[in-house]
C-alpha positions as a printed Julia matrix, in Angstrom:
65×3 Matrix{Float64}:
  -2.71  21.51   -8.7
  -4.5   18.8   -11.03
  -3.42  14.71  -10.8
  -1.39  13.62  -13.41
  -0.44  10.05  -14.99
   3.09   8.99  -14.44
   5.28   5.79  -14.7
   7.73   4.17  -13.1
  10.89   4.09  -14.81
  14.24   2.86  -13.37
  13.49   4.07  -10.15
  12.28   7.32  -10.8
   8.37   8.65  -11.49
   8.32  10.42  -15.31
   5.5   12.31  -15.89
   3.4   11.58  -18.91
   2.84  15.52  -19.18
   4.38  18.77  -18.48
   3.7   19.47  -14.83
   3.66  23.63  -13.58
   4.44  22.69   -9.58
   6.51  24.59   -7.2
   9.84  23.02   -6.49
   9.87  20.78   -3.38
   5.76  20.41   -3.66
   4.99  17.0    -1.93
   3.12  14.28   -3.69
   0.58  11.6    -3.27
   1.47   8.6    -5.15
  -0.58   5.82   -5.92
  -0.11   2.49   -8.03
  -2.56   1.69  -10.81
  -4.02  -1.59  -11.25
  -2.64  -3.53  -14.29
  -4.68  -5.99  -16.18
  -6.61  -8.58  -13.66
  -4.96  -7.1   -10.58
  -7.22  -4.8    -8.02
  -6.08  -3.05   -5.37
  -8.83  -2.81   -2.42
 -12.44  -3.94   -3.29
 -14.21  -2.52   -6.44
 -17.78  -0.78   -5.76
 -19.79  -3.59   -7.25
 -17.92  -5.52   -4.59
 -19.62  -3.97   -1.5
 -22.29  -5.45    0.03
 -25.23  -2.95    2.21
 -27.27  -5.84    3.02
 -28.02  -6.68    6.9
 -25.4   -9.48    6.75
 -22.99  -7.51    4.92
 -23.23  -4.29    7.48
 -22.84  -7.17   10.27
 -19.32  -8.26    8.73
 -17.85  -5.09    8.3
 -18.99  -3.9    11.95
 -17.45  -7.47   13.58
 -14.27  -6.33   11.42
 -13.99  -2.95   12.4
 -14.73  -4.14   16.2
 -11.73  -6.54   15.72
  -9.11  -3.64   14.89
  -6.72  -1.73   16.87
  -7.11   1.48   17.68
Protein backbone atom coordinates (compact mmCIF):
# COMPACT_ATOMS: atom_id res chain seq x y z
CA UNK A 1 0.00 0.00 0.00
CA UNK A 2 1.50 3.55 -1.05
CA UNK A 3 0.87 6.96 1.38
CA UNK A 4 -1.56 9.15 0.17
CA UNK A 5 -2.48 13.01 0.79
CA UNK A 6 -5.71 13.57 2.58
CA UNK A 7 -7.60 16.42 4.42
CA UNK A 8 -9.50 16.97 7.12
CA UNK A 9 -12.92 17.81 6.44
CA UNK A 10 -15.77 18.08 9.02
CA UNK A 11 -14.46 15.46 10.97
CA UNK A 12 -13.73 12.98 8.57
CA UNK A 13 -10.20 12.27 6.44
CA UNK A 14 -11.11 12.62 2.35
CA UNK A 15 -8.66 11.34 0.30
CA UNK A 16 -7.20 13.52 -2.38
CA UNK A 17 -7.07 10.24 -4.65
CA UNK A 18 -8.72 7.04 -5.29
CA UNK A 19 -7.35 4.63 -2.70
CA UNK A 20 -7.43 0.40 -3.68
CA UNK A 21 -7.25 -0.77 0.32
CA UNK A 22 -8.94 -3.65 1.89
CA UNK A 23 -11.89 -2.72 4.01
CA UNK A 24 -11.05 -2.31 7.73
CA UNK A 25 -7.08 -1.75 6.74
CA UNK A 26 -5.65 0.38 9.67
CA UNK A 27 -3.95 3.66 9.08
CA UNK A 28 -1.14 5.85 10.15
CA UNK A 29 -2.13 9.36 10.23
CA UNK A 30 -0.04 12.21 10.46
CA UNK A 31 -0.64 16.13 10.41
CA UNK A 32 1.23 18.26 7.89
CA UNK A 33 2.86 21.37 8.78
CA UNK A 34 1.05 24.52 7.47
CA UNK A 35 2.87 27.65 6.61
CA UNK A 36 5.51 28.69 9.55
CA UNK A 37 4.42 25.85 11.81
CA UNK A 38 6.95 22.64 12.33
CA UNK A 39 6.24 19.78 13.98
CA UNK A 40 9.52 18.18 15.72
CA UNK A 41 12.95 19.68 14.70
CA UNK A 42 13.88 20.05 10.95
CA UNK A 43 17.33 18.29 9.86
CA UNK A 44 19.24 21.52 9.51
CA UNK A 45 18.15 21.84 13.11
CA UNK A 46 20.32 19.01 14.58
CA UNK A 47 23.38 19.61 15.98
CA UNK A 48 26.47 16.43 15.93
CA UNK A 49 28.89 18.59 17.54
CA UNK A 50 30.53 17.43 21.05
CA UNK A 51 28.20 19.87 22.89
CA UNK A 52 25.28 19.00 20.94
CA UNK A 53 25.77 14.95 21.48
CA UNK A 54 26.24 16.06 25.32
CA UNK A 55 22.59 17.68 25.36
CA UNK A 56 20.77 15.10 23.79
CA UNK A 57 22.55 12.29 26.03
CA UNK A 58 21.72 14.55 29.49
CA UNK A 59 18.07 14.55 27.85
CA UNK A 60 17.69 11.12 27.09
CA UNK A 61 19.33 10.30 30.71
CA UNK A 62 16.53 12.54 32.16
CA UNK A 63 13.53 10.35 30.65
CA UNK A 64 11.45 7.66 31.94
CA UNK A 65 11.71 4.48 30.97
Amino acid sequence: MNAIKATFTNGRIVPSELVDWPEGSELMVEPVAIGDERFGMREEDWGDDPESIAQWIAAVEKMNP
